[in-house]
N, C-alpha and C positions, 0 to 999 in steps of 0.2 A: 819354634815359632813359625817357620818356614812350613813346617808340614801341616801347620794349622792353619796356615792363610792358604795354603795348594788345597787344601779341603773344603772352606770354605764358599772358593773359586768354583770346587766342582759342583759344591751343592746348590752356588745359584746359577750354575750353569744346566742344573736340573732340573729348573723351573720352567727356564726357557723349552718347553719339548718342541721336538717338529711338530707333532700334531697341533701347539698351541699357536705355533708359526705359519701350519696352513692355514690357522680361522683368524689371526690378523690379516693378513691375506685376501681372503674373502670378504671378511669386513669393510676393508678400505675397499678392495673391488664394486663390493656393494654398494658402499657411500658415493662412489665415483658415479657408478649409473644411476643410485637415487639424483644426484646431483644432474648427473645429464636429461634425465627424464622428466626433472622439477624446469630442468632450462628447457627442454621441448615439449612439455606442458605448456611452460611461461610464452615462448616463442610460437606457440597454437594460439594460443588464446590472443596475444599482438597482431598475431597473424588474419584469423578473424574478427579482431577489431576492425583492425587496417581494411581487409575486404570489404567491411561494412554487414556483416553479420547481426551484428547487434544493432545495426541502422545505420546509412551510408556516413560515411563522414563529408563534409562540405570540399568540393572542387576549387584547386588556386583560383580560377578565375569567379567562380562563386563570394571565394573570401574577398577579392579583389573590388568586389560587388558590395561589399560590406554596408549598408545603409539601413541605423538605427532607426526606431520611430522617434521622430521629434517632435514633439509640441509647436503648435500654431502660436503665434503671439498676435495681441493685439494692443494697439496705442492708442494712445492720446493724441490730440493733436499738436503737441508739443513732445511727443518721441517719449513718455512716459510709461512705462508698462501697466496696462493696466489689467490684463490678465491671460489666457492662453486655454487654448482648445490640448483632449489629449486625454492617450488610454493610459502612457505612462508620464509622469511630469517630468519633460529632459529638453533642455536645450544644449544645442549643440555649438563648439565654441572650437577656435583653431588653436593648435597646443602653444603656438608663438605669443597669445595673449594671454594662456593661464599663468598665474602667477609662479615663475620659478620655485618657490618657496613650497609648494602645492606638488610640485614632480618631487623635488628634493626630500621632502618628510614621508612620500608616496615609496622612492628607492629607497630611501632609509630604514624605513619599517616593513615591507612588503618584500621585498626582494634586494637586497644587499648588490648581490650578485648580476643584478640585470643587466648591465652593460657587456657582460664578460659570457652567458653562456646564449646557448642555439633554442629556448622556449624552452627545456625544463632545466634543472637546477638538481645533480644525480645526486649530492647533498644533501637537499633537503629532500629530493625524493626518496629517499634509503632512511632518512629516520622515519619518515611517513610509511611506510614496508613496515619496517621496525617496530614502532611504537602503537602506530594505528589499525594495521592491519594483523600483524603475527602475534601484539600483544592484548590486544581489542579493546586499546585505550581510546577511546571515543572523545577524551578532553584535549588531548593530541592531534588538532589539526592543523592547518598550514601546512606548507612543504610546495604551495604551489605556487607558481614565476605569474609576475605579473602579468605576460604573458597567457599562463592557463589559465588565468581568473578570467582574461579577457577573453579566452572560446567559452569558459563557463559562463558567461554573460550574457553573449550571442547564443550560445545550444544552451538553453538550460539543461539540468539535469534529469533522467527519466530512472524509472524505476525499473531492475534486473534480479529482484529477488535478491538471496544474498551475494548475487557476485555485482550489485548494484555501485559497491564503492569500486572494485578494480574495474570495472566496464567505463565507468565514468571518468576516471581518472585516466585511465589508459587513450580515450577518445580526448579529453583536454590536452594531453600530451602530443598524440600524432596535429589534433588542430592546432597547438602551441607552434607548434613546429613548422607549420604551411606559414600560418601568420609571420614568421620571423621570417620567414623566405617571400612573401608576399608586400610587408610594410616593412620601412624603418623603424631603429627605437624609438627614434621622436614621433611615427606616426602610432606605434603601439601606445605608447604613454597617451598621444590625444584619442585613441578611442576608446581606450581603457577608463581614462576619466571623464568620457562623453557619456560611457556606460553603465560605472559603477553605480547600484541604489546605494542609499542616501537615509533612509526612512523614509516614515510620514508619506510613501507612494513620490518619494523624489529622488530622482535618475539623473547622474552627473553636476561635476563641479561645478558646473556654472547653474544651474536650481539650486542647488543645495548651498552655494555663496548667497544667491539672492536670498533664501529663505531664512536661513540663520543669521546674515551679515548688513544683509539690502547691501551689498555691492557686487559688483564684475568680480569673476576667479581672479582675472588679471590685475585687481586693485590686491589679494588678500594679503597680509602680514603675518611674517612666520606665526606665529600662535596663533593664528585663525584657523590657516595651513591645517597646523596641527591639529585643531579641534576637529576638522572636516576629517583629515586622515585616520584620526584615529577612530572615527566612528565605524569604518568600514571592517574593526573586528567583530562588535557588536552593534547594528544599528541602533536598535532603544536604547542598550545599558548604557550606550557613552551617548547617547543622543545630550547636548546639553541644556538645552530645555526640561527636557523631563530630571534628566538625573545630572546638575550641574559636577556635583563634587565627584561623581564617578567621572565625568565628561574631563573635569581638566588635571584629574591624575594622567589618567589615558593621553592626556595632552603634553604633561610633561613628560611622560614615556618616548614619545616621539620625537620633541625638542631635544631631549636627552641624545637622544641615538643620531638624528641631526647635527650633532654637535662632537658623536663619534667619529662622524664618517666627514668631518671636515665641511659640513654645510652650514653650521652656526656659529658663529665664536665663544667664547666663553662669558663674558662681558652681556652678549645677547640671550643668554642660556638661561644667567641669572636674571636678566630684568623679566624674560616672558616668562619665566615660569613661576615669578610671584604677584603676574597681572591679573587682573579679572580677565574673566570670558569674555567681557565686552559685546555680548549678545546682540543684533538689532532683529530680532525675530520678525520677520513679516510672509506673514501667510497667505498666498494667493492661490484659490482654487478654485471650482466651480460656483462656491455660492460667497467667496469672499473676493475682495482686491475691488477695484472701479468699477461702478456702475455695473454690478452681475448681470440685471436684468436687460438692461440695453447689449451686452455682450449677447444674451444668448438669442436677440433679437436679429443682431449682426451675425450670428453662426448659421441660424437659418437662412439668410438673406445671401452669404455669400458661397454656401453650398450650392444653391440655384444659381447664383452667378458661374461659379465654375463648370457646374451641370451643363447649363445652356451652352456655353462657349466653348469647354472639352471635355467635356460626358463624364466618365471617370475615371480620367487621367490621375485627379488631384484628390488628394484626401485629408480634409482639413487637422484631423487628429494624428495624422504622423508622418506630414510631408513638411513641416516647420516654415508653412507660411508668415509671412508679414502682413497684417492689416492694418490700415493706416486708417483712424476716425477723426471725426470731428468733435468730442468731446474736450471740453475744458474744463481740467482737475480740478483746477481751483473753484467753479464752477459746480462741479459736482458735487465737490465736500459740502459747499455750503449749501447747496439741494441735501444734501443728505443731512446736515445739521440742522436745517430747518425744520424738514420730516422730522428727524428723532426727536428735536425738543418739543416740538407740538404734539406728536401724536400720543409721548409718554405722557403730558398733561390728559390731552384728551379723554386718554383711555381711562387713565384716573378715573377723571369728573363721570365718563360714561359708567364704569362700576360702580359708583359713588349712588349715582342717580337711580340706577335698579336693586342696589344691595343684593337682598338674599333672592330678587326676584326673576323669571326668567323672561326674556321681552317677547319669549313665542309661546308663550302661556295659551294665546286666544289662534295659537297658528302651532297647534300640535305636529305637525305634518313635516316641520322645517326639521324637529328634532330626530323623528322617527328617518328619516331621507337621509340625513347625516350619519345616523346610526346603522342603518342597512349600509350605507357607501363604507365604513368604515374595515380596514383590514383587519383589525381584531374579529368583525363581529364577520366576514367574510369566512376568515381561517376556520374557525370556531363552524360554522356553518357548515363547510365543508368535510368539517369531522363528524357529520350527522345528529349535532348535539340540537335539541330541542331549543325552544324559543325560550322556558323558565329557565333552562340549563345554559344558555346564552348567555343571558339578562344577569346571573346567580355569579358566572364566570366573569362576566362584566364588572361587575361592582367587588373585586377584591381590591384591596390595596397594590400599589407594583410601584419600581424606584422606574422612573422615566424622568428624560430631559424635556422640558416643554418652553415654550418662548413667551415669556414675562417681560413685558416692557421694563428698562430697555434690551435687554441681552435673554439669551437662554437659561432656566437655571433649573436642578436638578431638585427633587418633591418626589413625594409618596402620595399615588393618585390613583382611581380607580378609573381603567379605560373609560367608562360611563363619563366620569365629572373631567374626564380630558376634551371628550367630546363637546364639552357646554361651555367649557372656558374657550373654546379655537372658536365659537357658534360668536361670542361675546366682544371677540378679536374685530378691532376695527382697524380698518386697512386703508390705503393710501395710492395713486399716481400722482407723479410729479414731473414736468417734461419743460427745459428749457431750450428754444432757440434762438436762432437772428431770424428775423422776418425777411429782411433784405437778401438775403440769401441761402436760406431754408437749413441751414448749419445747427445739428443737433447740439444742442449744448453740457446738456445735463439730463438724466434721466435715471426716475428712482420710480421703479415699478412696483413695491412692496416695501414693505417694514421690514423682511427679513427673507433674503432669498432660500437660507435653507429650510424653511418652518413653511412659505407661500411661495412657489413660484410663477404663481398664477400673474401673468403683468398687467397691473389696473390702469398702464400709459395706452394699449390697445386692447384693451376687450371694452365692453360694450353696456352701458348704461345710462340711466334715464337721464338726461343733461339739466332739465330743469330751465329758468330762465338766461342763463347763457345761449340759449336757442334765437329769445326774443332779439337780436339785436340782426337777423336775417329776416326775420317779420318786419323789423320799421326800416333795413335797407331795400328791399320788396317794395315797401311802401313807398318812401321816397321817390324811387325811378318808376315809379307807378305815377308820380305826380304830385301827391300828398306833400306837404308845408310840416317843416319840424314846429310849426306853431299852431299848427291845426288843433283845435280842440274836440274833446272829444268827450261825452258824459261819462261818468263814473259808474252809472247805473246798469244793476245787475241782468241783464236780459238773459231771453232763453231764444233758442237758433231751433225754428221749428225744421227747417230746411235738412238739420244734422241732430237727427232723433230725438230733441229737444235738451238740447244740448246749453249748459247754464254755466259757465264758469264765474268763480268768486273771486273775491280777494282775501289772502289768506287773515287777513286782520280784521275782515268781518266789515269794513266798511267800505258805505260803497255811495258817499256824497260828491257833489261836487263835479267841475270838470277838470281835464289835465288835456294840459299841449302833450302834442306826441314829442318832443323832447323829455317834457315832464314825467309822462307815462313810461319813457323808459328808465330815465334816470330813478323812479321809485320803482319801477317793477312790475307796475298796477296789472293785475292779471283782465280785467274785464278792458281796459283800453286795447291791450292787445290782441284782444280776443277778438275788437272789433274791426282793428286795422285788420286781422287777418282776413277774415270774413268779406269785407272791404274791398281788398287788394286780389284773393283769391287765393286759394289752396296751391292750386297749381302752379299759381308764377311765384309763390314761396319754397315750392319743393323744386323746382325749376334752380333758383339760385341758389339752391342749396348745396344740390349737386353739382353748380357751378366752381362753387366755393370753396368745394373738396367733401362733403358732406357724402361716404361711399356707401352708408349703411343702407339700407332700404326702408324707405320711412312709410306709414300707412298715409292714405290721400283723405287728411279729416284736421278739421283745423284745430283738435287739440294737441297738436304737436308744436302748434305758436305759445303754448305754455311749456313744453321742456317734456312731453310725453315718449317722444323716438329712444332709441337706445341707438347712440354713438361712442363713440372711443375719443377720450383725451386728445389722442393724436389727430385724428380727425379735425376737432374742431380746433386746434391751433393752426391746423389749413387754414379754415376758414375765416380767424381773428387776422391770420397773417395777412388776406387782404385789407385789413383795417390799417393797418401799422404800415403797410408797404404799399399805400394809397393805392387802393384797387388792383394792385398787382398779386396774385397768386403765389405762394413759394412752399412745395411742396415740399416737408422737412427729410434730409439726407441723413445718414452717420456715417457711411462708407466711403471715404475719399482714395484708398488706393490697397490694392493685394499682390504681394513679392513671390516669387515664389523663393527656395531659400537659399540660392546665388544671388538674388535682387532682381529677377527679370522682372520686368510686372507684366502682371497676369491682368489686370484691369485697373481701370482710372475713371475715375468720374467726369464726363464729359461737361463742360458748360453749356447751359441753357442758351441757344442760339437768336432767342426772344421770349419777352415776358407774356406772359398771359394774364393778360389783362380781365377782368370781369368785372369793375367797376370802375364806372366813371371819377375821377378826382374828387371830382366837387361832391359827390355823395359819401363817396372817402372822407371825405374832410369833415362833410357835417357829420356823419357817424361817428367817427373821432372827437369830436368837440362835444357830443351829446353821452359819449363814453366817459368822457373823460367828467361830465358832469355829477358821473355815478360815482364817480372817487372821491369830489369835491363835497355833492351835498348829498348824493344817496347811500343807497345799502354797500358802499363800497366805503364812507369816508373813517370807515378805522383804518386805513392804513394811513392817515392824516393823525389823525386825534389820539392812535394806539399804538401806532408804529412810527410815526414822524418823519414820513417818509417826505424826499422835499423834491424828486425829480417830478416831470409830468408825466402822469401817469392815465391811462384809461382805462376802461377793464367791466366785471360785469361778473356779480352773483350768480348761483343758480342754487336753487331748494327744490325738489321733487315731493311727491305727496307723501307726505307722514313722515315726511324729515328724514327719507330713506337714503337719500343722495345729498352730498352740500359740495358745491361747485365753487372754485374761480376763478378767471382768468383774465390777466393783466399785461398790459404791455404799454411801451416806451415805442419812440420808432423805430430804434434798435435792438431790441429786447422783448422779448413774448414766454410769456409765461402761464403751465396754468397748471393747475390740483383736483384731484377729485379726493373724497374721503367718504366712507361708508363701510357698512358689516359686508359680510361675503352673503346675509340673504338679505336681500331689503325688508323684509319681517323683522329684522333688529336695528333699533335706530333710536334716538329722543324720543321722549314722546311731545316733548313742547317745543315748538319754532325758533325760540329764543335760543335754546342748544344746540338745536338741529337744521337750523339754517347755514347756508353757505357760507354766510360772512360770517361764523362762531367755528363750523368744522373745515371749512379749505382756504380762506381766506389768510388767516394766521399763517401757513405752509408762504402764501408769497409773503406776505408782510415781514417775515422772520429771515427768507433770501433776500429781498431787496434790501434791508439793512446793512445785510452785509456787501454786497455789491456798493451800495452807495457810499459804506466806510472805506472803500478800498479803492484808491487812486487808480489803478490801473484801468479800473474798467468804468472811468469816466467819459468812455467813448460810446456807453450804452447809459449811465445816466442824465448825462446831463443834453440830452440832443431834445429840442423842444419841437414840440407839435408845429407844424405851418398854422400860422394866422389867417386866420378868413377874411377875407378884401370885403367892401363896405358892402357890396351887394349882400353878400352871404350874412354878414353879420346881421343884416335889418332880417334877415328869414331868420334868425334865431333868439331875434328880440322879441320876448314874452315871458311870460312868468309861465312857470312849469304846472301850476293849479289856482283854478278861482271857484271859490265858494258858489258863485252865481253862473248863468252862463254869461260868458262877455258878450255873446251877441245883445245880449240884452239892455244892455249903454251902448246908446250909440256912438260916444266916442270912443267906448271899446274896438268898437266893432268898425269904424273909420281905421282903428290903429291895425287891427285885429287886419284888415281888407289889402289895410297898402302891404300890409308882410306880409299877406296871401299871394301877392301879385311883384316875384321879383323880377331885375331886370337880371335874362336871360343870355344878354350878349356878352357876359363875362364867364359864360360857361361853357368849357371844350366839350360839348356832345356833336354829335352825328345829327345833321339835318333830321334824320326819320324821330332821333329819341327827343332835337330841340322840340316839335312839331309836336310829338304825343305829349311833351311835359306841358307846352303853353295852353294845348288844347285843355287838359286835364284842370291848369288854372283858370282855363278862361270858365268851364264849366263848376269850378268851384266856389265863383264870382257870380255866377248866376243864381247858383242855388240861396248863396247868401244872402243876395239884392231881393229873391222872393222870402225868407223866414225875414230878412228884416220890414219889408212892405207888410207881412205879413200880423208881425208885432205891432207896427204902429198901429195896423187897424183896432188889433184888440187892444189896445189903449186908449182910442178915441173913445170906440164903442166902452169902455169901464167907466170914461169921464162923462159920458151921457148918458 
């Protein structure tokens, strides 16, 4: 047995030969240099990272420099968000007010390790070698420290062919690493989550709390936490709007591991992980949130601001200004309530009234103009395709989203018939202020800012008779008696190319007091106070009154001919309502920059600008307000039951292309316009197409609700000033007579003493008492001869 194991011994000591012991030998020698060679590969290649080879890396003091882009905000005048300027959506927030619960589920799931290593994590970096690189398992990501997420944030990632992934990772690393030397953890955790996206184009915890939660990071509750956290494996799949039940597995994933690492209790583990999402979705962006179109009226306006004052220092899209407006939410909603419920009727009745027909049938040119503007038929164009071959490509079917009162909704539509329904689209401004001190209130420029964002509060169209009530203020301080009468009858103005205005009802008897005439509207009364008074000293106050547009010098602009802006002319009402005082409407009251400096303030007005006299104030007022009570205004009486005092004033342009109207309180001004985007589509009957059927409704439907709402009985219930007994005997007249009144002469006795008030209770200027009494005394003369004049052909009939 002995000599069998001694033989055994030698035979596997045969195996063993030197020669086979020099080539292990060599083996391991070779593995040792492959091995150093792979590490002096590895340490070139770190090496030329580091240099900046592959594109410098950022300098400590660089990083120290660290400033994201932040989104602009803008308010309300009660500190309400109502929407924000911005390339990326991110506000920025200090990490002592994110919510604990927000870091806590951000360590737990992202980086375990964060407190404990220097910006990477040689752990998770070595399975990422391992799994992702050597085994080119691509579902294998992670491994990086919150930290490297947060230089991948700041650098995005560039593309190196395939050494794309180690070039980039290597450069997150060496940055990881400055940044831990550069910031605290608590400052890496707040920029980390100032930066992370979000989806939906939203950057950092505090957008992405407001947009999923409507509240501050700082309010969130661990399972909100969670839901936010865990989005940032997958933005869409866990997004939880879109996909809830993936959203809040991924949610209790996070609570879960929160609850490993001693952040949750148990107790809390169970109740959030069998809660709802508890969603409050609220989406603000450029064509959603408060008042878009007054927003983007204020981003124009306050870029110029800062322009002027520090060139371009500031940049309203990612220096995270504060602006501070004069808007009233509560205000605005119901502007925008009143818009939507009317114009969805509207639009109704307006399809209803043309069915299968098109309104530019006799006005081909509208369609063709739309269709050349259009980017289908652009594109198309430019790929050389012929007009048949256009038209051919036109008229296919295609899945598009188009804007169908109320909302957007998604139809199979040929570019062509898309074209004819946005042609059909009847559109809207809507603009509230305070008269007393030009404070924008509300402001709804369109039906829908993503579909229009053309704003119908400032562009520029035909006012209609909303114009008339700067013709009989003209009048007035010209001298003229709100009692003056004036024939109904149709003339023609050979002076002004013979020139005939009617009245749209076709009748044309009788006389009307110029109160009269305004309060019905009467197009030939006004035509003749214009004519009367003069062109010039009506375009004169026009422009006094805030009127900027450039009007032609002809007096059919005393019927609503000019083309003005909404805003404009509530200048111009605003002297009504703020008795002859002027108040040119604001929205910008203050801009922060985003430490709180301000950067600007709205100055107060150091004196008023007065441009009319009280007493013309007043009567205008009182003859306004007569158009609420017995004229073209009194449906918001009889339709809307409205109970404040109100004054105000239609306007209809020709063929029913425009319907106007604007109302106001003495606290309160308001007005509408409503129309197609070409005046070629509109009613075709007055009865529809009139002011008081298309914009009138828009107030009557806000005033309702302002007057059901206590709060804002500082704007309903403030009544007109009373006119002291002089003024009331110059208002004492009936607004129309079948006959002329000169023609009784006890008319004409009554008719004479309210031609001739007494003057000494009126605050004018020597020069203007002196023009007005002269003006009366001459229109006392003229009367004393047509009445001498009558008697005589009266004698002479009796003989």
């Amino acid at each position: 047995m002995a000599v069998k194991k001694q033989s055994t011994h030698k035979k596997h000591k045969k195996q063993v030969s030197p020669k086979n012991k020099k080539s292990y030998k060599k083996l391991i020698a070779l593995s040792i240099k492959g091995l150093l060679g792979f590490i002096a590969v590895i340490f070139l290649f770190l090496l030329f990272v580091y240099l900046g080879v592959f594109g410098r890396l950022p300098s400590y003091d660089e990083l120290a420099k660290v400033d994201n882009d932040v989104a602009s905000e803008v308010y309300t005048e009660d500190g309400t968000l109502m929407g924000k300027y911005y390339h990326q959506n991110r506000m920025s927030i200090e990490n002592k007010v994110i919510s604990k619960h927000a870091i806590n589920a951000l360590v737990a799931t992202e980086d375990k390790r964060f407190f404990t290593h220097k910006g990477f994590d040689v752990i998770s970096l070595g399975r990422v070698l391992f799994r992702t690189i050597l085994l080119r398992d691509k579902t294998q990501g992670g491994g990086s420290t919150i930290s490297q997420q947060l230089a991948k944030n700041l650098y995005p990632r560039k593309k190196y062919g395939p050494l794309s992934m180690l070039v980039n990772k290597s450069r997150e690393v060496f940055i990881a690493s400055r940044l831990e030397k550069v910031y605290t953890k608590d400052q890496i955790l707040n920029l980390y989550l100032n930066t992370v996206p979000f989806g939906e184009d939203v950057y950092g915890i505090e957008a992405a709390s407001m947009r999923f939660f409507s509240k501050h990071s700082s309010a969130l509750k661990p399972n909100e936490a969670a839901v936010l956290v865990g989005m940032l494996a997958a933005n869409t799949a866990y997004n939880p709007r879109l996909n809830p039940e993936r959203s809040k597995k991924r949610r209790n994933l996070v609570l879960t591991r929160m609850n490993e690492f001693g952040f949750l209790s148990d107790k809390d583990l169970s109740k959030y992980t069998n809660a709802d999402l508890e969603l409050n979705y609220h989406k603000i962006d450029h064509n959603t949130g408060i008042a878009p179109y007054f927003r983007e009226m204020v981003r124009i306006q306050v870029q110029q601001i800062l322009e002027d004052e520090y060139g371009d220092h500031y940049d309203i899209y990612k220096d995270g200004l504060k602006i501070y407006t004069t808007i009233d939410p509560t205000l605005q909603n119901y502007a925008d309530e009143a818009v939507q419920k009317h114009m969805a009727a509207l639009q109704k009745e307006f399809k209803y009234h043309w069915k299968n027909r098109d309104p530019w049938k006799n006005h081909p040119s509208v369609f063709d103009n739309a269709l050349h503007s259009s980017h289908r038929y652009k594109t198309l164009k430019a790929q050389g395709k012929s007009e048949d071959e256009i038209l051919a490509e036109m008229k296919k079917l295609s899945k598009m989203t188009i804007f169908a009162y109320p909302n957007e909704k998604e139809v199979n539509l040929s570019p062509l018939d898309s074209i004819k329904h946005y042609l059909k689209i009847l559109n809207t401004g809507f603009m509230v202020m305070d008269p007393q001190n030009g404070k924008v209130l509300a402001w709804v420029g369109g039906v829908n800012h993503k579909f229009f964002q053309y704003d119908h509060v400032t562009s520029r169209r035909q006012v209609g008779s909303t114009f008339k009530p700067i013709v009989y203020t003209a009048a007035l301080m010209d001298g003229m008696s709100p009692c003056d009468y004036i024939s109904n009858e149709r003339r023609v103005y050979e002076d002004y190319q013979d020139w005939s205005p009617a009245n749209a009802d076709g009748d044309h008897e009788g006389y009307y007091s110029l109160k009269g005439g305004l309060t019905n509207s009467v197009n030939t009364i006004t035509a003749e106070i214009m004519v009367k008074t003069g062109v010039d000293k009506v375009l004169s106050l026009a422009e006094d009154m805030g009127v900027e547009s450039k009007l032609p010098a002809v007096p059919s602009i005393s019927l609503g001919t000019g083309t003005i802006s909404l805003q404009e002319m509530l200048t111009v009402y605003s002297c009504y309502a703020n008795y002859g005082v002027k108040k040119e409407p604001y929205g910008i009251v203050r801009i922060e920059d985003s430490h709180g400096k301000v950067l600007y303030e709205r100055e107060q007005e150091e004196e008023d600008v007065r441009v009319l006299d009280e007493e013309t104030a007043e009567l205008m007022n009182y003859m306004l307000q007569g158009v609420v009570q017995n004229g073209t205004g009194r449906g918001l009486r009889t339709v809307y039951g409205l109970k404040s005092q109100i004054a105000g004033k239609t306007g209809t342009t020709q063929d029913n292309a425009d319907g106007w109207f604007i109302g106001f309180t003495p606290r309160l001004l308001a007005g509408a316009w409503v129309g197609a985007e070409s005046p070629v589509v509109h009613f075709r009957t007055t009865a529809l197409g009139q002011g008081a059927h298309m914009a009138l409704p828009i107030y009557g439907l806000f005033m309702q609700k302002v007057e059901r709402d206590p709060k804002y009985s500082k704007y309903t219930r403030v009544p007109f000033k009373d006119l002291d007994n002089d003024m009331l005997a110059m208002v004492d007249c009936a607004d129309f007579s079948i006959t002329d009144p000169d023609r009784n002469i006890f008319d004409l006795f009554r008719f004479g003493r309210r031609s001739k008030p007494d003057t000494t209770g009126l605050k004018l200027s020597p020069e203007d008492r002196a023009r007005y009494e002269e003006r009366m005394k001459e229109q006392r003369k003229e009367k004393s001869k047509g009445l001498l004049n009558r008697m005589k052909d009266l004698f002479k009939r009796k003989n």
